[in-house]
Backbone bond lengths (Angstrom), bond angles and torsions (degrees), N, CA, C in turn:
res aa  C-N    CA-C-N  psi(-1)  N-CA   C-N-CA  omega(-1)  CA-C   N-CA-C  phi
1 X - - - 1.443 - - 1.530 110.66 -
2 X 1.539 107.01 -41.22 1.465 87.58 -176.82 1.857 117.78 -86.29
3 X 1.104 116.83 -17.28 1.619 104.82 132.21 1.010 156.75 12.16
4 X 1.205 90.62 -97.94 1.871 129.63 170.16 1.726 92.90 -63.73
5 X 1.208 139.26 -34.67 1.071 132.75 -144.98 1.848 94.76 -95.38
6 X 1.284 98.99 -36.15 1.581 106.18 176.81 1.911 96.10 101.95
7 X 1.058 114.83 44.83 1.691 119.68 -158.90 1.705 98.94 -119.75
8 X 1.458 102.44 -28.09 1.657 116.30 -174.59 1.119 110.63 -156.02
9 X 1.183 120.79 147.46 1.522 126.40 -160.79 1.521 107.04 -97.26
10 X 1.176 143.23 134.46 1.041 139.12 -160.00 1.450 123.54 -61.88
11 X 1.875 104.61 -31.89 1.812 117.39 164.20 1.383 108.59 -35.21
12 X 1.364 98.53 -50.11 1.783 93.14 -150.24 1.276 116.73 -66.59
13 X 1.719 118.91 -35.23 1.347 142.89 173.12 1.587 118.79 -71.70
14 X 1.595 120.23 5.32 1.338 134.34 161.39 1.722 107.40 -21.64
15 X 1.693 73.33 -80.47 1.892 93.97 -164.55 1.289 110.16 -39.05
16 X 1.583 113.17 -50.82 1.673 123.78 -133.38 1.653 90.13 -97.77
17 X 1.430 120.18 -25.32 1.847 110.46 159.91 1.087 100.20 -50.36
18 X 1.467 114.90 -82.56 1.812 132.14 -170.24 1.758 103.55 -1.34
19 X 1.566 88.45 -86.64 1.396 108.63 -164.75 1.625 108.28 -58.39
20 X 1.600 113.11 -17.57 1.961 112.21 165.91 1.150 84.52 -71.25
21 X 1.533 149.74 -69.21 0.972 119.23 -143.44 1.596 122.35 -67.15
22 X 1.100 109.73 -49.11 1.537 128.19 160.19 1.478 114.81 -16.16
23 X 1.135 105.95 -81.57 1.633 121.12 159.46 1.603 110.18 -25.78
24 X 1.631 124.88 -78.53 0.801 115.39 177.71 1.592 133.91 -42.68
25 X 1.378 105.53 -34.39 1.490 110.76 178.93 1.388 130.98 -74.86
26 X 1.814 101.06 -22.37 1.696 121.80 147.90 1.265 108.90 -41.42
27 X 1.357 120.77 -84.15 1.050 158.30 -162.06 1.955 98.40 -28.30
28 X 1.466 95.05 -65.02 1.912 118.33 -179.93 1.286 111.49 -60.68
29 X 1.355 113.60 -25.60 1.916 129.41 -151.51 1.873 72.44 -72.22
30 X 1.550 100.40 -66.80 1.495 115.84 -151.72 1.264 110.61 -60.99
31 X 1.331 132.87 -39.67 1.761 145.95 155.53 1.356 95.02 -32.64
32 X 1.517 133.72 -86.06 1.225 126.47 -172.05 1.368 110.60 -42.05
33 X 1.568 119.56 -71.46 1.477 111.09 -171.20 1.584 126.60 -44.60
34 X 1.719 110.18 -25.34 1.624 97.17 177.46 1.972 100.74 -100.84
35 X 1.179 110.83 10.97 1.621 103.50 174.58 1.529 98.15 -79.30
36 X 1.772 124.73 -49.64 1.407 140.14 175.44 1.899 109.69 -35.17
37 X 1.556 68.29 -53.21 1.965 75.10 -174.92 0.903 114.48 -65.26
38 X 1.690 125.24 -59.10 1.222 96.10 -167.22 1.620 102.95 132.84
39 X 1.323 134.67 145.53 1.392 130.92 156.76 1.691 115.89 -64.76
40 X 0.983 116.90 120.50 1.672 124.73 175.71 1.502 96.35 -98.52
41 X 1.496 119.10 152.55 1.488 130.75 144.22 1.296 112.24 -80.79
42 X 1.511 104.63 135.79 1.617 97.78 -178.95 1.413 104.19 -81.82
43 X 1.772 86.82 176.74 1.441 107.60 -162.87 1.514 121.12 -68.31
44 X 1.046 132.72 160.77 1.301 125.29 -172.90 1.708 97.17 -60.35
45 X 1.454 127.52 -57.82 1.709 133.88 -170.31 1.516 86.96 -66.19
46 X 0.804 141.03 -10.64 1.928 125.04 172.26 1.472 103.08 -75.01
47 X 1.505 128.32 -41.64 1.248 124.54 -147.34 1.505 94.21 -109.97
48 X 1.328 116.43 -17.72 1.857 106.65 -178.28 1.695 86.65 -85.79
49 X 1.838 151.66 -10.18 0.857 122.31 178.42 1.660 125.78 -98.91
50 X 1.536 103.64 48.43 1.049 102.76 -155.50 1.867 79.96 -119.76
């Protein structure tokens, strides 16, 4: 938006897309991998460290 708006020039905002996008694709990687998996019960040492 600020872009489009003419507020920031699109150079400067290179990096800081990149690394949103990046992020985001972490973010999706890990959604899929625990939808695949599956709900687990945690471990017995997960729940006595509470």
């Amino acid at each position: 938006m600020l872009i489009e708006a003419g507020l920031v020039k699109a150079k400067r905002c290179d990096a800081l897309l990149a690394e949103a996008n990046e992020l985001t694709a972490i973010v999706v990687s890990s959604i899929k991998t625990s939808r695949r998996n599956g709900p687990k019960s945690p471990s017995k040492s997960s729940r006595a460290a509470r």
